[in-house]
C-alpha positions as CSV (number, residue, x, y, z in Angstrom):
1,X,0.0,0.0,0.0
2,X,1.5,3.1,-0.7
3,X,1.5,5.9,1.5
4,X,-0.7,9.1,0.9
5,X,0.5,12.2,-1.2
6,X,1.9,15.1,0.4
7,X,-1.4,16.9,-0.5
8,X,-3.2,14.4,2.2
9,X,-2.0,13.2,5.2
10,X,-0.8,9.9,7.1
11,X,-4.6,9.8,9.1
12,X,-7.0,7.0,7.5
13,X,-11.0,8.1,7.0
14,X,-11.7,5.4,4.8
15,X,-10.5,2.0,5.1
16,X,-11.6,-1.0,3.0
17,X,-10.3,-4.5,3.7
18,X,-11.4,-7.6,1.5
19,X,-14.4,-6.1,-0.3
20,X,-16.5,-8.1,-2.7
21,X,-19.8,-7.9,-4.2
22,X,-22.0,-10.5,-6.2
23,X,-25.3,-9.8,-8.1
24,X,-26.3,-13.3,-8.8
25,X,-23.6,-14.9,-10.4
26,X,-21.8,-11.8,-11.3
27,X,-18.5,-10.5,-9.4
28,X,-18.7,-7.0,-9.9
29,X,-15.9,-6.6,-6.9
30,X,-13.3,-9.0,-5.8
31,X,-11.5,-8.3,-3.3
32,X,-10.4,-4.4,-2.7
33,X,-8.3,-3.1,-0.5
34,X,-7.1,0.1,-0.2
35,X,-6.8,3.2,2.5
36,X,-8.4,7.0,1.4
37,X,-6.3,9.6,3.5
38,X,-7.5,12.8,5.0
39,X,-7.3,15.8,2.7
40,X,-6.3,13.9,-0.4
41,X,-8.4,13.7,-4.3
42,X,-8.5,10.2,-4.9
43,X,-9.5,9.3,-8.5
44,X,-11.1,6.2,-9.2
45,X,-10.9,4.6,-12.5
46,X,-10.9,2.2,-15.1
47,X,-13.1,0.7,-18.1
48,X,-16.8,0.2,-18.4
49,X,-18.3,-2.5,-16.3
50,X,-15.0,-2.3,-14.3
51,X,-16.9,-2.1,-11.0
52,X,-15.7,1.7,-9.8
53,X,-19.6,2.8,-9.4
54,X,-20.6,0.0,-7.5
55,X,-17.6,0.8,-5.3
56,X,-19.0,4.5,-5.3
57,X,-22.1,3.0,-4.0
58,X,-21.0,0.9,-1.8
59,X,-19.0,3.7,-0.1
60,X,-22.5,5.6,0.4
61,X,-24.0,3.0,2.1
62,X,-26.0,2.2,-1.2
63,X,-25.3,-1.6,-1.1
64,X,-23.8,-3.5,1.4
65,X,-21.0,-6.0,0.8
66,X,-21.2,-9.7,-0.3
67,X,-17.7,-9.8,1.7
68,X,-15.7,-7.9,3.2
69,X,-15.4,-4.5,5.2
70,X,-15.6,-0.6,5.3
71,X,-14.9,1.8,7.8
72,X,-15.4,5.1,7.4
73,X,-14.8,7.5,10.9
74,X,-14.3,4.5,12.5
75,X,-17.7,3.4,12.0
76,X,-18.1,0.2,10.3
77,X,-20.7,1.1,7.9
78,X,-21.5,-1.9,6.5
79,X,-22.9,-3.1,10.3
80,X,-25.0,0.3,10.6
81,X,-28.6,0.2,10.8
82,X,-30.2,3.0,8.4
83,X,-30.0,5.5,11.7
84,X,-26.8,4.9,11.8
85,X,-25.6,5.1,8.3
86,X,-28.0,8.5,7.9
87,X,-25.6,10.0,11.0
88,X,-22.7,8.9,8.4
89,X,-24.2,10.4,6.0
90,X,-24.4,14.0,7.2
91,X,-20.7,13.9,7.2
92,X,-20.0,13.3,3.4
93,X,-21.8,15.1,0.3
94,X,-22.3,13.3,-3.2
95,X,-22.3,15.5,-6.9
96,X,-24.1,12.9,-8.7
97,X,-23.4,12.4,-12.3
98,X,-26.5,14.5,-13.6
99,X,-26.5,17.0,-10.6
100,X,-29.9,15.5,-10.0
101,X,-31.1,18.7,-8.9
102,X,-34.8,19.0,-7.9
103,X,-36.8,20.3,-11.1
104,X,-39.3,22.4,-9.5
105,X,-37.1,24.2,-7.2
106,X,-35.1,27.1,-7.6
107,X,-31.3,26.7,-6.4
108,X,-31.1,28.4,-3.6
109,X,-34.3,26.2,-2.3
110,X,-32.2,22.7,-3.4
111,X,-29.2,23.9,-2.0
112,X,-31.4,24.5,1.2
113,X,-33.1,21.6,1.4
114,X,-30.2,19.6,3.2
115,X,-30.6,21.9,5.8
116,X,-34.1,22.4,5.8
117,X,-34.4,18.0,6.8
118,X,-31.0,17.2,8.8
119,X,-30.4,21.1,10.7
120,X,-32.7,23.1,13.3
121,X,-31.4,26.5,12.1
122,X,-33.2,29.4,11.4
123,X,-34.6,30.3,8.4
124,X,-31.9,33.3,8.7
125,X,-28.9,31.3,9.0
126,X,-30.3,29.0,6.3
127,X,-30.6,31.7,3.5
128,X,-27.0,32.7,4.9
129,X,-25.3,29.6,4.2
130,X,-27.1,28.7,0.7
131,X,-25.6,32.4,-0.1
132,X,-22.4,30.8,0.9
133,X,-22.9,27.8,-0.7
134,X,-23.4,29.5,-3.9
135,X,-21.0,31.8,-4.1
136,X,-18.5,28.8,-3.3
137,X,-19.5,27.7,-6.6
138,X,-19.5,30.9,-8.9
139,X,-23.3,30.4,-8.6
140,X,-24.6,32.9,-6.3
141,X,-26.5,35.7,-8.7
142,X,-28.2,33.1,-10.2
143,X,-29.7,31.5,-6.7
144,X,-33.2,32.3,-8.0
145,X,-33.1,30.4,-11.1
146,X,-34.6,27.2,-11.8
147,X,-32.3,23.9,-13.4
148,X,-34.2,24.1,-16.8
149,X,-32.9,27.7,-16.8
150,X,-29.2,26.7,-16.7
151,X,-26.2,24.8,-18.1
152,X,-25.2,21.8,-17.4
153,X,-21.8,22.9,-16.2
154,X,-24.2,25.4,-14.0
155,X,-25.8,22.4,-12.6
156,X,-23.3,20.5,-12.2
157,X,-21.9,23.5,-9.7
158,X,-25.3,23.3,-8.6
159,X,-25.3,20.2,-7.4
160,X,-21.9,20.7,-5.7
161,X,-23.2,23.5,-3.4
162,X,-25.9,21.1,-2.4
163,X,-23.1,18.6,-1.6
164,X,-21.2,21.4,0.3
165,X,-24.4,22.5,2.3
166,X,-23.7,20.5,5.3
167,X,-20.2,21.3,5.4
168,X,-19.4,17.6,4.7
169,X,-15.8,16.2,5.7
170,X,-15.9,14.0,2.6
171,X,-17.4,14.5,-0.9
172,X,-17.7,11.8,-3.1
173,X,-17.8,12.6,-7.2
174,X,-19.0,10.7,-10.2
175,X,-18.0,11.4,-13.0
176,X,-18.0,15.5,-12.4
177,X,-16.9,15.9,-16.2
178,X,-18.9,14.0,-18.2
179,X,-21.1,15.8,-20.7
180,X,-18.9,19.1,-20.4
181,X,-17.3,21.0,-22.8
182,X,-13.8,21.0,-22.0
183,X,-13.3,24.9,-20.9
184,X,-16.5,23.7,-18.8
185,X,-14.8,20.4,-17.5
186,X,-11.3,22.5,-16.7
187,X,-13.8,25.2,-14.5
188,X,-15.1,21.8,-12.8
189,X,-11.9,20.3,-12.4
190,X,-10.4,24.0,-10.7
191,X,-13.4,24.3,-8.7
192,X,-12.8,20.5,-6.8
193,X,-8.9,21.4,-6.3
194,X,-10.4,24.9,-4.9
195,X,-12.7,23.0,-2.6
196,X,-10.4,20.9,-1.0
197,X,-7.7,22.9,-0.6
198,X,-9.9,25.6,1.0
199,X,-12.3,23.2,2.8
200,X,-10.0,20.7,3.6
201,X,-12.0,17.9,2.2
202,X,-11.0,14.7,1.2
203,X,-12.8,13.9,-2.5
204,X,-12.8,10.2,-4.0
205,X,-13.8,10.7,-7.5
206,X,-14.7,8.1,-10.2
207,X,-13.5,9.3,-13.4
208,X,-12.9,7.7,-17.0
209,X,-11.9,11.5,-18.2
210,X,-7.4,11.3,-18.0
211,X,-7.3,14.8,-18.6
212,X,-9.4,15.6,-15.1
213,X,-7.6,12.5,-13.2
214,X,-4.3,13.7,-14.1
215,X,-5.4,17.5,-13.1
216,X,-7.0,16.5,-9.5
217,X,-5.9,13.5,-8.7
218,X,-3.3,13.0,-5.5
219,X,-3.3,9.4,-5.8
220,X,-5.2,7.2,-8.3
221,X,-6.9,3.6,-8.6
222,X,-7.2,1.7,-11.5
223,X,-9.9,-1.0,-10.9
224,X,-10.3,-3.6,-13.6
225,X,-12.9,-6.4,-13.6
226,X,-13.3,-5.5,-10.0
227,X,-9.7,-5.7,-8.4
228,X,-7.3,-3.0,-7.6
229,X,-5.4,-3.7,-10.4
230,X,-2.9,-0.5,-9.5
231,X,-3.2,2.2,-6.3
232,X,-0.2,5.1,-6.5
233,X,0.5,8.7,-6.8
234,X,-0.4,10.4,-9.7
235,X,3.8,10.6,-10.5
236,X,3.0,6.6,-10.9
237,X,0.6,6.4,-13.0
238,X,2.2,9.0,-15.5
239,X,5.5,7.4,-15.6
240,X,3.6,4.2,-17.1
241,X,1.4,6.6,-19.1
242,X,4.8,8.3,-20.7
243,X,6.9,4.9,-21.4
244,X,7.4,4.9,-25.0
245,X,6.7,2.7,-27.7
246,X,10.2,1.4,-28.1
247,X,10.5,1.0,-24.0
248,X,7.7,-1.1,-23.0
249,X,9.4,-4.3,-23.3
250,X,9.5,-5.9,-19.5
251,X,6.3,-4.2,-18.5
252,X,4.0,-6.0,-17.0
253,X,0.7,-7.3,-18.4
254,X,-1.2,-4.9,-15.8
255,X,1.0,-2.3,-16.4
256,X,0.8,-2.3,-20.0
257,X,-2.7,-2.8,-19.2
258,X,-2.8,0.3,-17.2
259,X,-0.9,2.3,-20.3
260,X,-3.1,1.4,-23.1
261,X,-6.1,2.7,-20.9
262,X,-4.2,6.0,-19.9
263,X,-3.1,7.0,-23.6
264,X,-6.2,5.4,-25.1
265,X,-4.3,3.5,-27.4
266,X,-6.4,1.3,-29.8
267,X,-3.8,-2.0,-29.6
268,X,-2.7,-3.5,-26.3
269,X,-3.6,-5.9,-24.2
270,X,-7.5,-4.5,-23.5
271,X,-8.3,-5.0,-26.8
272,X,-6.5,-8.5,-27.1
273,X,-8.3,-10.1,-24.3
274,X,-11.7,-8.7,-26.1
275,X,-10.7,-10.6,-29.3
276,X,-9.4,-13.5,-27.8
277,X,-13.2,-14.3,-26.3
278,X,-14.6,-16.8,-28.8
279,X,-17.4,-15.0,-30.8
280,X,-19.0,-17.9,-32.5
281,X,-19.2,-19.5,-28.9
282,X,-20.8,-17.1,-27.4
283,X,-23.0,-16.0,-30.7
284,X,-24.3,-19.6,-30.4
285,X,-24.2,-20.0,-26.6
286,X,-22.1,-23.0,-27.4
287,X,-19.6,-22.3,-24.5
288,X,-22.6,-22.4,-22.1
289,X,-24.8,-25.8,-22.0
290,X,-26.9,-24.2,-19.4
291,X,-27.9,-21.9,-21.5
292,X,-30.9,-22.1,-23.3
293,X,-30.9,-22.1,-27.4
294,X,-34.8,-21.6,-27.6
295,X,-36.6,-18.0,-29.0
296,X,-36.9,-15.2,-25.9
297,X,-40.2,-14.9,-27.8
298,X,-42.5,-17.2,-29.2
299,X,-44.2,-16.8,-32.4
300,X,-47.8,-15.8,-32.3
301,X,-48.8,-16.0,-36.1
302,X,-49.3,-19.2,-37.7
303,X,-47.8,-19.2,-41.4
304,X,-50.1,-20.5,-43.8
């Protein structure tokens, strides 16, 4: 395991030993284990279907482990009871994908609503820290607004003041740049190193946008078909990113791996393994016995 960036520090917030999930017969997660410091941008990353949004969920409290463990404060929150994972909860924020901001309200009134349910304060103070909120964000003028009336790099700011409104100690991202321009996705990316470095949070954000890991990141994780496949400093992950053509030989599957999904390079050994899978096998379920050759839908008209 290696140890935090100088950005972070040497205290733990998030620890999780051993952690596996299973939908049916599916693995999604096998087996991570990994520490997320105090203060420090963790990126999480990899392909599609690699597992780093179930992870996400999993670290909300979303769905609870097949195996394994994760302590967050201390608390292991996959033995809390909903009470106790809601007291959790108060303490991190979460900029969903879309911003899911509430339609029918204005901003100011979504960024308020997190105090409005979890906060006895006055509606004074309230309007007071939504201004705060706002302005945190760039977003303050336009508190009266309603989502429709907006960008979605404005909502997505949005949504982060919501995420700030209880002055969270963690804040948890996915995919903050996805669907932005990039001048947009650049003001996203400044705006989470601005955050943390003023707030003091620590951010884990799941990313497939290299441009925005390599901006925010402190340290990064590259999950693949559910394992850690690689956990380091950003330094790491750009010295296999940079590894010429010509220099490669010696590196190691994952870490070739790792440098074909960095670069984005159409040949290596992601693409490989996907044309190494036996197409006519799987076209014709031979591979499978179990699996049934029979029509998902039966005729209904006779011919004739």
């Amino acid at each position: 395991m290696t140890s935090p960036d100088p950005g972070g520090s040497d205290e733990v917030i998030i620890e999780v030993r051993d952690l596996k999930k299973v939908f049916g017969t599916q693995t999604v997660l096998d087996g991570l284990t990994m520490d997320i410091h105090r203060g420090e941008t963790l990126v999480v990353m990899g392909g599609s279907g690699c597992g780093k949004s179930t992870f996400l969920r999993m670290l909300i409290g979303s769905f609870p482990p097949t195996e394994g463990t994760i302590s967050m404060f201390g608390h292991r929150i996959d033995q809390l009871d909903e009470a106790g994972m809601n007291e959790v909860r108060s303490n991190f924020g979460i900029l969903f994908q879309s911003g899911a901001l509430f339609q029918s309200m204005t901003l100011a009134e979504n960024v308020a609503l997190p105090l409005e349910e979890h906060t006895d304060l006055d509606r004074n103070i309230i309007d007071i820290q939504v201004k705060i909120k706002l302005e945190l964000v760039g977003l303050r003028e336009h508190a009266d607004k309603l989502p429709a009336q907006i960008s979605g790099g404005m909502k997505k700011r949005a949504g982060l003041a919501r995420a700030l409104a209880l002055d969270p100690k963690i804040l948890f991202y996915d995919e903050p740049s996805a669907g932005l321009d990039p001048v947009t996705s650049a003001e996203i990316d400044q705006l989470i190193i601005d955050l943390t470095k003023k707030l003091g949070v620590t951010s884990v954000v799941v990313t497939h946008e290299m441009d925005s890991a390599f901006t925010i990141a402190d340290r990064m994780v590259m999950l693949d078909k559910g394992r850690v496949l690689k956990i380091d400093t950003r330094d790491a992950f750009d010295a296999i990113r940079t590894v010429a053509d010509d220099a490669t030989e010696g590196m190691t599957v994952d870490d070739l791996l790792i440098r074909q999904f960095l670069r984005g390079d159409p040949i290596g050994p992601i693409t490989q393994r996907r044309e190494d899978t036996n197409y006519a096998e799987d076209l014709l379920n031979t591979a499978d016995p179990q699996i049934t050759r029979s029509p998902a839908v039966q005729a209904t008209r006779r011919s004739g």
